[in-house]
N, C-alpha and C positions, 0 to 999 in steps of 0.2 A: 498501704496499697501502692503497687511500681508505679508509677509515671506513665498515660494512653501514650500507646505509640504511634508515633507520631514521621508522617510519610512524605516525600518530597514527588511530586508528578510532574514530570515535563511534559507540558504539551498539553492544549486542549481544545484538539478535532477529538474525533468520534474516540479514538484508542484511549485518549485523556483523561476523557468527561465518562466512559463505561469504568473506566478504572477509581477516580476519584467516585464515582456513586458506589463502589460495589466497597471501598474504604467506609466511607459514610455508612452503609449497610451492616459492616462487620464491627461498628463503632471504631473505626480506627481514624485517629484526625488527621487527614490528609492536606497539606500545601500544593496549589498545581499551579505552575509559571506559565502563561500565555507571552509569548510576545506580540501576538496582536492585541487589535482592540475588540475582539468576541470571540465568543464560544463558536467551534465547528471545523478550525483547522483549514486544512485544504478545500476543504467546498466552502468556505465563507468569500466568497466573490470580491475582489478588491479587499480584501482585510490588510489593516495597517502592518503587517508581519512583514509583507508583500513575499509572500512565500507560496499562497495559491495560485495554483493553476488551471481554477477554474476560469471556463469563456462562456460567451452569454448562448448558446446550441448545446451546451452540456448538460446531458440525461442518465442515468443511471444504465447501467450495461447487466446489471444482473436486475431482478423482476424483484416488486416492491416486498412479497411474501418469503424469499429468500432473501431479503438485504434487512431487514425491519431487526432491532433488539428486541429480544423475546420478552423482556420486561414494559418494553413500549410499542405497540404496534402501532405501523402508520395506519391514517384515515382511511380509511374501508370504500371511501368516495374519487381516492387520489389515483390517477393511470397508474397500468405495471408498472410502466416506469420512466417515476419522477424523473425532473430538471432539478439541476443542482442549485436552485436556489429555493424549491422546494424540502432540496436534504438538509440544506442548509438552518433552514427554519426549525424543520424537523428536531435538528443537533443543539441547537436554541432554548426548541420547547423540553426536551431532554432534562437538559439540564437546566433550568428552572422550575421544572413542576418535582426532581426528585434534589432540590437543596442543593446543585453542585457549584453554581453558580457563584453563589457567596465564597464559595472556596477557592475562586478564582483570582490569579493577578492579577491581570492586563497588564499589558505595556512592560514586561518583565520577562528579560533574555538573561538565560542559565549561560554565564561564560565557563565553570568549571566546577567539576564533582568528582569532591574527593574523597578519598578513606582516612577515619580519623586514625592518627597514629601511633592513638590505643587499642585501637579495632574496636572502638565503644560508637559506634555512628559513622553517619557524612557529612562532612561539611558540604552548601551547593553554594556557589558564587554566583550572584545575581548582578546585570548593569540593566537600571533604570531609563527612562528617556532621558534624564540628566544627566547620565555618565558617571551615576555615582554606584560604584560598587558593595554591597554587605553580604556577608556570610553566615549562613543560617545552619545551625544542627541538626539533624533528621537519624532518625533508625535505618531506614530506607529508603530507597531512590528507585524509583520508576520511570525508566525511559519510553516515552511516548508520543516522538517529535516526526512521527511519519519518518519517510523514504520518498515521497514524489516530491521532492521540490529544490535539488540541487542538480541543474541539468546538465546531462552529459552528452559532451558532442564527440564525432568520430575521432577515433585516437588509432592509429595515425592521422592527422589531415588527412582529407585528399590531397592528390599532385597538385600545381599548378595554385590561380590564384583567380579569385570571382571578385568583378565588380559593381555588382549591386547587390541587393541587401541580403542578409542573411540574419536569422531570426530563429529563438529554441520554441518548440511548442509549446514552454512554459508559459512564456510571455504572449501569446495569443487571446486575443480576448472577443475581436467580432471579425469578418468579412470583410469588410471596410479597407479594413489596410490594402487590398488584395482588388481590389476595383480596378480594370482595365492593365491589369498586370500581368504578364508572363512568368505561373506559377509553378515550381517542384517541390512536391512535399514528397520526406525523405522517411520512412518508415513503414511497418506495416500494422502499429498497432491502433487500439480503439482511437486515440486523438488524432493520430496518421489519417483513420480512415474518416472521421469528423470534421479533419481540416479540409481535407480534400473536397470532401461533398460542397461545406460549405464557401468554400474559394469558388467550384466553378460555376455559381451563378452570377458571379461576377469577375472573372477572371477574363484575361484577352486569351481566346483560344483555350482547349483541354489544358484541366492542370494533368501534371504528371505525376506520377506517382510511382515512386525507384523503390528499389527493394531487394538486395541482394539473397535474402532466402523469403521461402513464401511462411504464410499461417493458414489453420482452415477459419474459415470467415462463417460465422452462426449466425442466421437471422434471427431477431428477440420474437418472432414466434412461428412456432413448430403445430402442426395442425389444431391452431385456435390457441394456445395457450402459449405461455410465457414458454421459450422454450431453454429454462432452467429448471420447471417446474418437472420437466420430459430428462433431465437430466439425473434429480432426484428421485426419479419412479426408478430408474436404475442403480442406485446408489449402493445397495445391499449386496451386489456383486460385486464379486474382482477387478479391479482395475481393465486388465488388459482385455475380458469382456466387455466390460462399459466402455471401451475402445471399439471394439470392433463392432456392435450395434449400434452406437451412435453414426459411426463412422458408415455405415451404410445406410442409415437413416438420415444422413446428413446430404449425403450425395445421391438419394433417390429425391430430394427435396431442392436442391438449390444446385445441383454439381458440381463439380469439383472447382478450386481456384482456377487451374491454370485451363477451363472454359473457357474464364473471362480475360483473359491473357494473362493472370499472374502468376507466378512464380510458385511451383511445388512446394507445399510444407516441407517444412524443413525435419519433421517429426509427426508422429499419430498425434491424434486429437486425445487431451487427457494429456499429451507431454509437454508441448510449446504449448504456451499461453492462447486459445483461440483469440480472434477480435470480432464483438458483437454487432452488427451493422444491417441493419435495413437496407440503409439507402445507398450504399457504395456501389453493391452489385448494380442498380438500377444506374446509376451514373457512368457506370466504365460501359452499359449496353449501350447508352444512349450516346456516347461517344464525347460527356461532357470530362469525363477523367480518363487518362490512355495512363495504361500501365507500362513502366519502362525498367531493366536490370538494374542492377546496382552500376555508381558513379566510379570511371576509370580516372577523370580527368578536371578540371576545370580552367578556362580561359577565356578569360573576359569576362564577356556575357555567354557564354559557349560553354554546354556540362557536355560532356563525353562520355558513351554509357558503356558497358564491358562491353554488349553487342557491336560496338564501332559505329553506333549511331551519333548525333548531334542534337541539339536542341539549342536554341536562344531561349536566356532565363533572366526575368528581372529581378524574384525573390527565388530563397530558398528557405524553404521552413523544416529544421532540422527534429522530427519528431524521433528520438535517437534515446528517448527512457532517462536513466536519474541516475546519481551515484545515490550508496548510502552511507551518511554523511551523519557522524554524531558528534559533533566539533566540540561537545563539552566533555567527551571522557578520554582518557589518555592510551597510549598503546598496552600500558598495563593490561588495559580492564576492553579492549577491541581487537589484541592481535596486528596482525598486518594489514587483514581484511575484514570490516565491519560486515560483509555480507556472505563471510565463514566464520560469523562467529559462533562455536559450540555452545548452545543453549540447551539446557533439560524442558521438555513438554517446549521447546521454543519460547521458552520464559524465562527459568533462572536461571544466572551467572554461575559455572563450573567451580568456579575458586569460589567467588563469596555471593548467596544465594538472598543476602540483603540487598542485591543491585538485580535486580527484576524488567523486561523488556516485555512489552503489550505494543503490538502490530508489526514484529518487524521479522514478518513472514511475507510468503508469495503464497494469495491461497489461490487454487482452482475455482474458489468461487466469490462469493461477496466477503467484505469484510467484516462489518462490524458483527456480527455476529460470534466472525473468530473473536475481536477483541473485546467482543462481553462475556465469553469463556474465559479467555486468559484473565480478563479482569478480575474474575469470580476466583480462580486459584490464587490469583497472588493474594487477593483479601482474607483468602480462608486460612494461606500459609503466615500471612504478616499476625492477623488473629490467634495463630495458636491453634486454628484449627484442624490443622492439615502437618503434618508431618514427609518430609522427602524422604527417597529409599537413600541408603548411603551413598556417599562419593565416586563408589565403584561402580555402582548401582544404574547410577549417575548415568556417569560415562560410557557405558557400556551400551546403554536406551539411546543415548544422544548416536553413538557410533552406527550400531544398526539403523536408527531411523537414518543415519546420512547414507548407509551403503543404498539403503532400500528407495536413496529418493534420489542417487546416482545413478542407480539401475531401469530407473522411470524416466527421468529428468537430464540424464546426463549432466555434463559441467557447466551449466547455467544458473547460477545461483541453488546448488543443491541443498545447502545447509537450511536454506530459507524458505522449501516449498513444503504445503502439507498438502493434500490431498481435504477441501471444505467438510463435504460428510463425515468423515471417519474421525478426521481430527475432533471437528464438534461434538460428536456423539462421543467422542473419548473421554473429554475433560471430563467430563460429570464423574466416570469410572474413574478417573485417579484423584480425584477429590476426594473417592468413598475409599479408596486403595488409602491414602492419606490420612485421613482417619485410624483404619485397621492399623497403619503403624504407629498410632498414637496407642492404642490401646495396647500393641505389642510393646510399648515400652520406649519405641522410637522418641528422640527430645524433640519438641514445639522451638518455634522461633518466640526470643524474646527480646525487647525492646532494652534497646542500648542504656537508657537513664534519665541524667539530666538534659534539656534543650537548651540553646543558648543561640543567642544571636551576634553576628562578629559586624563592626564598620570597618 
């Protein structure tokens, strides 16, 4: 009998621990490196990674019956939508009631993942709390170390120079800091609009809130219901019609951005990421947050905004998004740009299909769901059970899906957006496509051999 093969998982928030279950499912013995101290990744609040960026007002932006893994549904008793230390729990109970848990590190950072240089496996180089290094052999490697949490600030600077505090959304964690303070937060997405709220009930004066292009701004409910569930009733259609119904349905409901003085979308609803928010609009009405253009300037304590306005600021909170960052694989195996990297199904690796990627997508909707799909392919392809079309095959899928998500998406990270419904309802069809070419004769993945461990 060969030797179970045998998998190496970075990472274990939600993409991790859906992947290390759906290994355990296909019987394949999987390895998953945490460097914190629990299961859940970026929603585990203060986890010893110190990599989350979750804060203590953070709730879930998509509705509990669209974010929920279809293997585990959340509690039937819990609001649309959970606090993140509700998901938290959720990601916890997860993985303990289906065994993933014992699969788990802790305390164990992937500094390097490489190909063996017989092309029989990976070695993954692990550093301990004690800085002791060992090298472990794997069939394959699955990357699934998130994208939120390497923050990126505006590049170029701004002109000029600020002197009081300046702080990334990453690192936000209550109100508190923001007590009698002279507040700008610099963004327009879900945490932009989160910090904001929560600054001005304690801030000195409106915070402001800069924004050089606008988004459409969704209230989490549309007459009586989660209003994702409103979004899924349209799903079945084409894109650019579930554009144009929402989009009118959106603005007979709450009107438009630049009502409440902000900034025109920069693109249709369905292309730029919306930001989900109740309470923002309610705040810029009541005059506790004033929206302001994007930053020309800085001096002193003085931001200068393109309009040729002024303002005195004592913080500035840069809600300015993430690089994606996968510090343990080389430009071999990422390109130039980790956030074009060409992925098949936004999973396998082009050259060698043993190096596998779970969540490092931009979806239109909730995530984990995408990455208990993805998780379920790579399991069924590391199994044997699944077969890919060929190399050309490949490439060609991966090509069209980038033109077709360039034509939606424009140059914003196009390689990395799918569209939630379609994609979802996909996997299952190239699963069963997957199969057919096994029985056409197409070869199965198989496990590289022996395992061995290196100090």
């Amino acid at each position: 009998m060969p030797p179970p093969c045998r998998v190496a998982v970075v990472g274990a928030g939600a993409a991790g621990l859906a992947t290390t279950k759906a290994l355990l499912d296909a019987g394949i013995e999987p390895v998953t490196y945490e460097k914190g101290d629990r299961p859940g990744g970026l929603w585990a609040r203060d986890n010893a990674s110190g990599l989350s960026p979750a804060y203590a007002s953070l709730h879930l932006n998509t509705s509990k019956g669209r974010t929920e893994f279809a293997d585990h549904p959340m509690p039937a008793h819990w609001p649309d939508y959970p606090s993140a230390d509700l998901i938290a729990g959720y990601l916890a109970d997860y993985s303990d009631t289906y065994g993933v848990t014992e699969h788990l590190r802790f305390g164990t950072t992937v500094t390097r993942v490489e190909r063996d240089e017989d092309g029989h496996g990976w070695t993954v180089t692990t550093e301990t709390g004690g800085g002791t290094e060992s090298g472990e052999h794997v069939d394959a490697v699955v990357v699934a170390n998130g994208h939120n949490w390497d923050p990126r600030l505006p590049e170029p600077a701004y002109p000029g120079t600020f002197d009081g505090t300046q702080t990334h959304a990453h690192d936000y964690r209550t109100a508190e800091a923001f007590r009698d303070r002279r507040v700008l937060v610099v963004g327009m997405g879900n945490s932009a609009m989160d910090i904001a709220v929560d600054a001005s009930y304690v801030a000195r004066g409106p915070v402001l809130l800069s924004a050089r292009h606008g988004v459409h701004i969704i209230p989490k409910y549309l007459f009586g219901r989660p209003s994702d569930a409103t979004g899924a009733a349209l799903a079945a259609l084409p894109w650019r019609v579930r554009q144009r119904l929402a989009e009118t349905i959106l603005r007979l409901a709450v009107g438009t951005p630049q009502s409440y003085g902000l900034p025109a979308p920069a693109g249709g609803l369905f292309q730029n990421h919306p930001t989900i928010s109740d309470t923002i609009l309610h705040r810029l009405t009541h005059g506790e947050v004033a929206a302001r253009p994007g930053i020309a300037r800085l001096d002193g304590d003085q931001v200068t905004f393109t309009d040729g306005t002024t303002a005195g600021v004592d913080v500035i909170v840069w809600a300015t998004g993430y690089w994606v960052t996968i510090p343990f694989l080389s430009a071999r195996w990422l390109g130039d740009d980790a956030e074009r990297l060409p992925l098949y199904q936004r999973v396998f690796h082009l050259q060698d299909p043993s190096l596998a990627f779970v969540g490092l997508m931009q979806s239109t909707g909730a995530a984990l769901p995408v990455v208990e799909a993805q998780a379920k392919l790579v399991a069924a392809h590391l199994s044997g059970g699944y077969a890919l079309p060929t190399a050309r095959e490949q490439r060609l899928a991966v090509d069209r899906a980038l033109r077709a998500a360039v034509d939606r998406w424009g140059d914003r990270r196009p390689a990395m957006r799918i569209d939630f419904d379609s994609y979802v309802a996909g996997i299952p069809r190239e699963i069963a496509a997957g199969r057919a070419r096994l029985r056409r004769g197409a070869r199965p993945f198989t496990p590289a051999g022996t395992h061995r461990s290196t100090v």
